[in-house]
C-alpha positions as CSV (number, residue, x, y, z in Angstrom):
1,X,60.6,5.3,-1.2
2,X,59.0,2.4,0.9
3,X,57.7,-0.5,-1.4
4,X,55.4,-2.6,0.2
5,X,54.3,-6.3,-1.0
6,X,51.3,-7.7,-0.2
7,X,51.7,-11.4,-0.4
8,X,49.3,-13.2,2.2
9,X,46.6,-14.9,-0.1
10,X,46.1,-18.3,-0.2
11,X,45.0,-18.8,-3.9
12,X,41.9,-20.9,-3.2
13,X,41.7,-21.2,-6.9
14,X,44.8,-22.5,-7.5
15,X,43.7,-26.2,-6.4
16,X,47.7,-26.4,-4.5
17,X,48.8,-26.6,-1.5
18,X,51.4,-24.1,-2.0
19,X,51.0,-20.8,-1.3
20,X,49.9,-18.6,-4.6
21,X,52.7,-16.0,-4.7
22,X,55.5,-19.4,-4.3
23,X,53.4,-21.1,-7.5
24,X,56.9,-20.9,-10.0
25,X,56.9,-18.8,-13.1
26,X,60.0,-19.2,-15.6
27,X,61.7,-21.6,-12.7
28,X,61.3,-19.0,-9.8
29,X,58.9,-18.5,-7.4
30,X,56.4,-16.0,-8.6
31,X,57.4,-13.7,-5.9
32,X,60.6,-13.6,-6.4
33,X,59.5,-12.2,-9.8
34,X,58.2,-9.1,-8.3
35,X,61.4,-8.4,-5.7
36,X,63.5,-8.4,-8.7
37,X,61.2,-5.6,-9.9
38,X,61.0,-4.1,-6.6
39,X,65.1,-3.9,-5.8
40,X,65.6,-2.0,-9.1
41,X,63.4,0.7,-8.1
42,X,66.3,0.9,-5.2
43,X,64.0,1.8,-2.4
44,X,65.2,2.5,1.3
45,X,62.8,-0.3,2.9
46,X,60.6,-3.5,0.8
47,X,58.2,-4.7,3.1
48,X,56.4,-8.1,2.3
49,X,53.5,-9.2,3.9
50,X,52.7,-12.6,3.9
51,X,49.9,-15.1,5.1
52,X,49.0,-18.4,4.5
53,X,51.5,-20.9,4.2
54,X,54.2,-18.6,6.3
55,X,56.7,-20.7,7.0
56,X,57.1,-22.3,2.9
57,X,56.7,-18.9,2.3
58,X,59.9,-17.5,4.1
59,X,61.8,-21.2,3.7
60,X,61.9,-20.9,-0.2
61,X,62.3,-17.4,-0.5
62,X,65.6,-17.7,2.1
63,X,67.4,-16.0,-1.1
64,X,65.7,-13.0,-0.5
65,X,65.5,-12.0,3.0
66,X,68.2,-9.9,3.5
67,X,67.7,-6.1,3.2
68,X,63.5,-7.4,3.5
69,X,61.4,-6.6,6.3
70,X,59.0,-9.8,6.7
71,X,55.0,-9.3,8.0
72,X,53.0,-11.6,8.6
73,X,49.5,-11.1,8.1
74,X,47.8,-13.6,10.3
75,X,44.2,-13.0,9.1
76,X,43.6,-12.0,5.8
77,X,40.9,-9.3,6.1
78,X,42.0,-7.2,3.1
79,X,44.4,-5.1,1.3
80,X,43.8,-2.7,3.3
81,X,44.3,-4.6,6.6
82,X,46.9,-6.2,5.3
83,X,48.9,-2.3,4.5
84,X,47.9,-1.7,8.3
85,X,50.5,-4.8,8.9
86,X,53.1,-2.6,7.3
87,X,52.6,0.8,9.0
88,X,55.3,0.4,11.6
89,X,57.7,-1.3,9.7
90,X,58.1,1.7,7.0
91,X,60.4,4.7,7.1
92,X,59.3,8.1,6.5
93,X,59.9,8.1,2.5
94,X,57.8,10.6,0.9
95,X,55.9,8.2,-0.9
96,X,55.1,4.4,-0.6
97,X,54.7,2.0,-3.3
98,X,52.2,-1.0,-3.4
99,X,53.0,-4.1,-5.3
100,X,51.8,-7.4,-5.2
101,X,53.2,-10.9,-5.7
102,X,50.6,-12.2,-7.6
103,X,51.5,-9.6,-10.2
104,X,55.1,-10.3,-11.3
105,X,55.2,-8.7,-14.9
106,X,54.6,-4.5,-13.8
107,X,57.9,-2.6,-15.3
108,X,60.4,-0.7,-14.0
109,X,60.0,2.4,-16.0
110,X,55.7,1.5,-15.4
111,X,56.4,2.1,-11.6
112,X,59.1,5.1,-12.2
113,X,56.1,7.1,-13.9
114,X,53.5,5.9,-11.0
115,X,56.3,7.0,-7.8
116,X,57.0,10.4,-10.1
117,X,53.3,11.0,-9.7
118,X,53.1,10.8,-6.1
119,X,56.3,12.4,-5.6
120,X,54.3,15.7,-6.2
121,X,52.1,14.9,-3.1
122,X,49.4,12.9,-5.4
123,X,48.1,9.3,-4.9
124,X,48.6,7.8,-7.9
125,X,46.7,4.3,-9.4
126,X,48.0,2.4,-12.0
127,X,45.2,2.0,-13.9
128,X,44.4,0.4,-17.5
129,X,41.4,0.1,-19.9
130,X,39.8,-2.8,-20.4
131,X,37.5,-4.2,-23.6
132,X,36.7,-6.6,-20.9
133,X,36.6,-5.1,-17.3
134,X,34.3,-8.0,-15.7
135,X,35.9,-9.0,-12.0
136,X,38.5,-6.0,-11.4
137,X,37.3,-2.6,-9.6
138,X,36.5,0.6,-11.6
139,X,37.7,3.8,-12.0
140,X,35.5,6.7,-11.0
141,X,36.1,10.1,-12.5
142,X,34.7,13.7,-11.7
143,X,33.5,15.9,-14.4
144,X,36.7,17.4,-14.7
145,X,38.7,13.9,-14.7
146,X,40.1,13.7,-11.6
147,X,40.0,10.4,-9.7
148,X,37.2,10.4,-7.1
149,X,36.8,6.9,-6.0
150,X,37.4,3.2,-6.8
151,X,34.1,1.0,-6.7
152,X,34.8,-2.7,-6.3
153,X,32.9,-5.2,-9.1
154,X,30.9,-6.6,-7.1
155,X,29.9,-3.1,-4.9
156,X,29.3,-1.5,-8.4
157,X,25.6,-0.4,-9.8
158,X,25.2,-1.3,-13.7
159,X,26.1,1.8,-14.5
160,X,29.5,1.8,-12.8
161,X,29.8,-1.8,-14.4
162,X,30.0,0.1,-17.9
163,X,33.5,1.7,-17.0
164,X,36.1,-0.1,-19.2
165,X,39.4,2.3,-16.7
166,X,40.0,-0.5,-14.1
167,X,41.8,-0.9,-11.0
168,X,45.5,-2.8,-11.5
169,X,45.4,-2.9,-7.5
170,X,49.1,-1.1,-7.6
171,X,49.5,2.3,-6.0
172,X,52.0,5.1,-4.6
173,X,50.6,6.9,-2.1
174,X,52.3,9.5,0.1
175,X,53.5,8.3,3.7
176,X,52.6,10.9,5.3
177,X,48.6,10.6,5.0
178,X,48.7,6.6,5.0
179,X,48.9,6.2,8.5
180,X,45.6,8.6,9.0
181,X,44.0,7.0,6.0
182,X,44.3,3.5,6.9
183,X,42.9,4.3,10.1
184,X,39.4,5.6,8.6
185,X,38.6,2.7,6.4
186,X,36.3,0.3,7.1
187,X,34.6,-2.8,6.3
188,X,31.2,-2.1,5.4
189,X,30.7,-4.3,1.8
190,X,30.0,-7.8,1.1
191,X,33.4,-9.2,1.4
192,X,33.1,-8.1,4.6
193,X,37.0,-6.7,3.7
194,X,39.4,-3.6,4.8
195,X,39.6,-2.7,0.9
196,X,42.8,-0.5,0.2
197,X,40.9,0.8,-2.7
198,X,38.8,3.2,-0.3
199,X,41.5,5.4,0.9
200,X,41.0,7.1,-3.0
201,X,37.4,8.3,-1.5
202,X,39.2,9.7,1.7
203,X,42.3,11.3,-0.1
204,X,39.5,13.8,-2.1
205,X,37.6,14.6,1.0
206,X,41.5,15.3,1.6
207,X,41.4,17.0,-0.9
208,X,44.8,15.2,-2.1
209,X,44.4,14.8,-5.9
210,X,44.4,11.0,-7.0
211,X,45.8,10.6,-10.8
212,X,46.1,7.6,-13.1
213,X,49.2,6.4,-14.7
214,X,48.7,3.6,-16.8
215,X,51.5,1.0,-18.5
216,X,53.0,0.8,-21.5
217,X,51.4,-2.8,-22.2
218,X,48.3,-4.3,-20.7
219,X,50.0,-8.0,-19.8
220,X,52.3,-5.8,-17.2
221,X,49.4,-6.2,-15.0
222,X,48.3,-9.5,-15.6
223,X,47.6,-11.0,-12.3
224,X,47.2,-14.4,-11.2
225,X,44.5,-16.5,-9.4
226,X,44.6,-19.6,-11.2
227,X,46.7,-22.0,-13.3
228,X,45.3,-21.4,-16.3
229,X,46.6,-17.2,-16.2
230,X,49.4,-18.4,-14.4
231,X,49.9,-20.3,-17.6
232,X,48.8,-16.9,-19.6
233,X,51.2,-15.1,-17.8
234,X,54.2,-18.0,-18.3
235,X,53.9,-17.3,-21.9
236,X,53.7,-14.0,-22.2
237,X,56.9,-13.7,-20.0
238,X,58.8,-16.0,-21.8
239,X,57.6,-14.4,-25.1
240,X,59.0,-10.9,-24.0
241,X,62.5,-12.7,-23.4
242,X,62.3,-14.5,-26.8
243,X,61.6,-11.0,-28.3
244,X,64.5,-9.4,-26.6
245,X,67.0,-12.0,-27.5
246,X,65.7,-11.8,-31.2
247,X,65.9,-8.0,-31.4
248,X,69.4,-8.8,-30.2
249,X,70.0,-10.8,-33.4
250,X,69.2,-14.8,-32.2
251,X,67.0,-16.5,-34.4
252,X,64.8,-18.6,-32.4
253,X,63.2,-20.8,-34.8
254,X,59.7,-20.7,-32.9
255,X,59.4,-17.9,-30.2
256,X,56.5,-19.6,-28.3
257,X,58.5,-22.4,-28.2
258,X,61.2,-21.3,-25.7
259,X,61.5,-21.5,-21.9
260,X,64.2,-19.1,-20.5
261,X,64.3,-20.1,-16.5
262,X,66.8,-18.0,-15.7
263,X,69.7,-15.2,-17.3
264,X,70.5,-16.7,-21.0
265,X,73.4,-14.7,-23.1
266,X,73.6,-14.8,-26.5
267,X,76.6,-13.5,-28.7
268,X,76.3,-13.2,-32.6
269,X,74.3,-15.7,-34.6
270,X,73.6,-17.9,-32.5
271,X,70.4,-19.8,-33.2
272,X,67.8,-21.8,-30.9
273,X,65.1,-24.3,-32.5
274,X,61.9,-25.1,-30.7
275,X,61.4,-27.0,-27.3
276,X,64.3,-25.8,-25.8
277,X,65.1,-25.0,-21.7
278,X,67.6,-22.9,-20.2
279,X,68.1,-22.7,-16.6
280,X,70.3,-20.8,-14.2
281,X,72.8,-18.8,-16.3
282,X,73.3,-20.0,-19.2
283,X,76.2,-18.1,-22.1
284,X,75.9,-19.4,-25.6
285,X,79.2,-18.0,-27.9
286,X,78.9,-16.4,-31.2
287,X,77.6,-19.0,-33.7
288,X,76.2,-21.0,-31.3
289,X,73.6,-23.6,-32.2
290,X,71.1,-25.0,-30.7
291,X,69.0,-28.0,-31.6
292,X,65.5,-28.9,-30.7
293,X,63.9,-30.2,-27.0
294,X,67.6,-29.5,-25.3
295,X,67.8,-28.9,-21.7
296,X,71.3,-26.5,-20.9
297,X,71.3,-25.6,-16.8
298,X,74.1,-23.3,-15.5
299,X,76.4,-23.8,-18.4
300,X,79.1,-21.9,-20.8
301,X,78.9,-22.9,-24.3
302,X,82.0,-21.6,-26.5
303,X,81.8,-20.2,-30.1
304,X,81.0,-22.2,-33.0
305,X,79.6,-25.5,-30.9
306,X,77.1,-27.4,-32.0
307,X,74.5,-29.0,-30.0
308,X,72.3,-31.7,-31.6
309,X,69.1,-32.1,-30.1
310,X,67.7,-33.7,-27.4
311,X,71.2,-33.0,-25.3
312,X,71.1,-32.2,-21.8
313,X,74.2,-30.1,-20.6
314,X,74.2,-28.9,-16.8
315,X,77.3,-26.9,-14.6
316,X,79.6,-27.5,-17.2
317,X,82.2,-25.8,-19.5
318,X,82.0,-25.6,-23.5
319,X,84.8,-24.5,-25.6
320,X,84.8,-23.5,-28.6
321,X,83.6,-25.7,-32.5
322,X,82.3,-28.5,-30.6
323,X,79.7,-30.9,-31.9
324,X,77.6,-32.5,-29.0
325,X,74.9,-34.8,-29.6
326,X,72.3,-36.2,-30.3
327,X,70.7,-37.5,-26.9
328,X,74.7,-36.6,-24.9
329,X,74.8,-35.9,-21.4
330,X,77.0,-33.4,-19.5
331,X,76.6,-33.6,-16.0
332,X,78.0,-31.6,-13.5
333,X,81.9,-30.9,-13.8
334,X,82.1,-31.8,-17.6
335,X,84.7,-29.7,-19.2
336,X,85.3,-29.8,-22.8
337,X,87.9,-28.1,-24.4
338,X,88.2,-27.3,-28.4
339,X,87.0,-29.4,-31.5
340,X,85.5,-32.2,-29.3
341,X,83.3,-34.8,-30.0
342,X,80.5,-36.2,-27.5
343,X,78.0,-38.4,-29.6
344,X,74.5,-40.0,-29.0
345,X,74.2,-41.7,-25.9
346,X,77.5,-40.4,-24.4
347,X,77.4,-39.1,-20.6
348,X,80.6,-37.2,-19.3
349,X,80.6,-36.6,-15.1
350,X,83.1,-34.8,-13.4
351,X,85.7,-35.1,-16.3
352,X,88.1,-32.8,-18.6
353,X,87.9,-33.5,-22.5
354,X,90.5,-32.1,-24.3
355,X,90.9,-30.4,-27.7
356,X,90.1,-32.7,-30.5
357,X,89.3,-35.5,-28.8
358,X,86.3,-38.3,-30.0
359,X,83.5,-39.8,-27.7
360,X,80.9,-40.9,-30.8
361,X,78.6,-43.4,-29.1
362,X,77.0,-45.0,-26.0
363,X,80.3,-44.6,-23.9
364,X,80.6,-43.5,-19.9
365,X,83.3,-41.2,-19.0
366,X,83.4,-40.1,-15.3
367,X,86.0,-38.7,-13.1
368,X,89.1,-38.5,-15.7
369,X,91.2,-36.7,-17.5
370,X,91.3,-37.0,-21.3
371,X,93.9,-35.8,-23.1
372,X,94.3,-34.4,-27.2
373,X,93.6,-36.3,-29.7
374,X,92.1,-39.4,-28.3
375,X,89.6,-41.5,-29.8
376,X,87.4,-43.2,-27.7
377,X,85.3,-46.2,-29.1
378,X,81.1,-47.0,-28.7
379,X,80.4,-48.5,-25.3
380,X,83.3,-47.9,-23.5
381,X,83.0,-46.9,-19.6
382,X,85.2,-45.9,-16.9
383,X,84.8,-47.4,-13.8
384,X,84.9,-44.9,-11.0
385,X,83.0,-45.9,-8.3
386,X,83.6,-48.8,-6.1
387,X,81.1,-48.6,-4.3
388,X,82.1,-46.4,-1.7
389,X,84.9,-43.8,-3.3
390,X,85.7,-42.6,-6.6
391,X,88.2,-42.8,-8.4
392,X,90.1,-40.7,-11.4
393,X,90.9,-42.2,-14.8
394,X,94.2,-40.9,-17.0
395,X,93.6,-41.3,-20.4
396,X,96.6,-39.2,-21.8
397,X,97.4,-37.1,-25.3
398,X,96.7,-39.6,-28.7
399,X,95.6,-42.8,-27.0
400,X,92.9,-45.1,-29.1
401,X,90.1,-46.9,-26.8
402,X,88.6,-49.8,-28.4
403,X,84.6,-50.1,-28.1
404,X,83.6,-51.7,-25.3
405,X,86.5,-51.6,-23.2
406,X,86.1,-50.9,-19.4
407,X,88.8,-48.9,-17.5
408,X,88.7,-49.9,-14.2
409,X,89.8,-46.5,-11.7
410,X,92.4,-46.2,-10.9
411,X,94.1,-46.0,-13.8
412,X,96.4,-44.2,-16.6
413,X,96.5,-45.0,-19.9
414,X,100.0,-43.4,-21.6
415,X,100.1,-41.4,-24.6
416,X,99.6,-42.4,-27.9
417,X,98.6,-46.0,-26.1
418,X,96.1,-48.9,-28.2
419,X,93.6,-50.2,-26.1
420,X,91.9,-53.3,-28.1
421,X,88.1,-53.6,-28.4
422,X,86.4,-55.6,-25.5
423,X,89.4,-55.2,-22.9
424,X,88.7,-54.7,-19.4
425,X,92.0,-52.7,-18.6
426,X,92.8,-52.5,-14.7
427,X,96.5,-51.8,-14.3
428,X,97.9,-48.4,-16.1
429,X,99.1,-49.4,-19.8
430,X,102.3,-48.1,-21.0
431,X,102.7,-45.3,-23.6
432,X,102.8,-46.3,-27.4
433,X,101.7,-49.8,-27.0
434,X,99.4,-52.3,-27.7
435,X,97.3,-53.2,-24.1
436,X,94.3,-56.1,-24.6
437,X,92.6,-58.1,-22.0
438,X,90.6,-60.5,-23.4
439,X,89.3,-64.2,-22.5
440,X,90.1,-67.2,-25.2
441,X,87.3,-67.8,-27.4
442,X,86.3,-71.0,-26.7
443,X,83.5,-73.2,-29.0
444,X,81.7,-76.0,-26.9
445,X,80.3,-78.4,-29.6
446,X,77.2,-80.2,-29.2
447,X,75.6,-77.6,-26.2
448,X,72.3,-76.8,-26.9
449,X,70.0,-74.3,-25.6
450,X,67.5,-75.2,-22.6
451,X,63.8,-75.2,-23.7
452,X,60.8,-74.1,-21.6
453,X,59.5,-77.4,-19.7
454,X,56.4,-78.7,-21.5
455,X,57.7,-78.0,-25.1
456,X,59.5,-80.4,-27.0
């Protein structure tokens, strides 16, 4: 099977500069969307065809151009036209497969029935019935049912206009007659277009049967011109992964109120309330929780965590019964082992946290190594950066951190070490001891605080 893509419009309508199939949907481009589709099908050659905007076009889909064949479609007279591109670059598949990238939500098993179809020598339309049909092209049917011809809207008599079986625009076709099919079609409507629709008309004279196969759910062929159904189709993409996650067993507190923009796993009872995002590949552990509006990129969360809301984890490692949050930060390189701690207003860069260690409140901790048991106090930082390198910090097994202390990198501080509250520690501190660095308090008497000139 060839699968060909037809991906050259501009999107007028879209008001962007950026090309319509490249507008992103669930954090990818929308095209990328339909290659997924596309590789599962496992056909022998994709073919894309692309127009305006080439060169964004192939620069942010440089993830996908291996085992693609690239067209470029430098006037956009058509669907039709733009299938001519295609013609030399396919194999001699029995049957080819049309697709576009402004349609990203067609399934597998939708496209499995359409290729069976033209396996049998048919051309086969994937069509679906409307209550509302206004703007797409209509199906026209014999007495006996058999497809005889597609009538654009805007070609179409009143009569035809009353046909609610529409067009979807996606085909399989056998490669075999394309070539000669493509070759008889011309442009004689008002767009003035090579419409791939015709070659229906030329398959009967043919005398090649054209069938419909339609999909299990009309919002498969949802296609997009503008940003309020790209919205439309945002949703209802991100409601089909809240509804396979829930009939998984996750309870997501409010399914319209979820943005998956990416692969999210889910063990056992793990729950999810509204507002959050998950990016890249996310893994939440059994018992999982999630609390509202948090924002988890590329991340592993172990069994039992907690997360409060409004945390924002990303590449980073979560073992298992920790409690993160409110408003905590893992950037990339945070590792967290068991039973820790990270409160509100705590950032960790770069930086391993053992098992049952405590980071409460408002503290920095980048680059370093924190071992068991340690407590660390509200505002404390570690000073990694000196403005050109960084630095590691030690903080080893059972050590206490007084709030507000800065540990200046680089630096150890030895097990089961004090640190007093306010110290700015800048040589390693021995294990089991007190270590403070503090200025005298001094009282000036008499000073009194400058005034604003002009008030007395």
């Amino acid at each position: 099977m060839n699968v060909v893509v037809l991906a050259a419009g501009r999107g007028t309508r879209m008001r962007s500069e950026l090309p319509k199939v490249l507008q992103p949907l669930a954090g990818r481009p929308m095209l990328a969307h339909v290659l997924v589709t596309a590789r599962l099908l496992a056909p022998q050659r994709i073919c894309v065809v692309y127009g305006y905007g080439g060169e964004q076009v192939l620069a942010a889909m440089s993830m996908a151009l291996d085992g693609v064949t690239w067209v470029e479609q430098a006037q956009q007279l058509g669907t039709g036209h733009a299938l001519m591109q295609a013609m030399p670059h396919l194999n001699n598949a029995p049957v080819t497969l049309v697709l576009y990238g402004d349609v990203p939500l067609v399934q597998v098993d939708t496209l499995r029935a359409l290729v069976e179809q033209a396996a049998r020598g048919k051309l086969a339309v994937l069509t679906v019935d409307m209550a509302q049909p206004a703007g797409y092209g209509r199906i026209v049917r014999a007495p006996s049912g058999v497809i005889v011809r597609i009538v654009e809207e805007r070609d179409a008599d009143a009569v035809t206009r009353e046909i609610v079986e529409v067009n979807t625009g996606i085909m399989a076709l056998p490669t075999n007659k394309l070539a000669d099919w493509l070759s008889r079609l011309n442009n004689d409507n008002q767009q003035n277009e090579y419409y791939l629709t015709d070659v229906v008309a030329l398959a009967a004279e043919d005398g090649v049967v054209a069938v419909a196969s339609q999909p299990t759910h009309e919002w498969e062929v949802m296609g997009v011109n503008d940003k309020v159904q790209l919205a439309a189709v945002e949703r209802q993409l991100q409601w089909n992964c809240a509804e396979r996650l829930m009939l998984q067993g996750v309870t997501i507190l409010d399914p319209t109120r979820i943005d998956v923009r990416g692969n999210l796993q889910c063990g056992r009872d793990v729950s999810i309330d509204v507002g959050c995002v998950f990016s890249g590949e996310v893994v939440l552990g059994d018992d999982v929780s999630v609390g509202a509006c948090c924002v988890l990129r590329d991340v592993v969360i172990g069994a039992g965590t907690r997360i409060a809301p409004f945390s924002h984890l990303e590449h980073s490692q979560v073992g298992a019964n920790n409690h993160i949050g409110p408003y905590a930060r893992l950037r990339p390189g945070a590792e967290l082992g068991n039973s820790v701690h990270i409160g509100n207003f705590v950032e960790i860069k770069n930086s391993r946290v053992d098992d049952g260690s405590k980071i409460n409140h408002l503290s920095y901790v980048g680059d370093s190594m924190v071992g068991k048991r340690v407590n660390i106090g509200a505002g404390t930082i570690t000073c990694n950066y000196d403005g050109a390198n960084k630095h590691r910090t030690v903080i080893e097994d059972d050590v206490f951190v007084g709030s507000g202390t800065e540990l200046v990198a680089p630096v150890t501080v030895g097990t089961g070490a004090t640190v007093g509250a306010g110290s700015t520690i800048t040589r390693d501190t021995p294990a089991g001891e007190l270590t403070l660095s503090r200025v005298r308090q001094v009282t000036i008497s008499g000073w009194k605080r400058p005034v604003k000139k002009g008030i007395e």
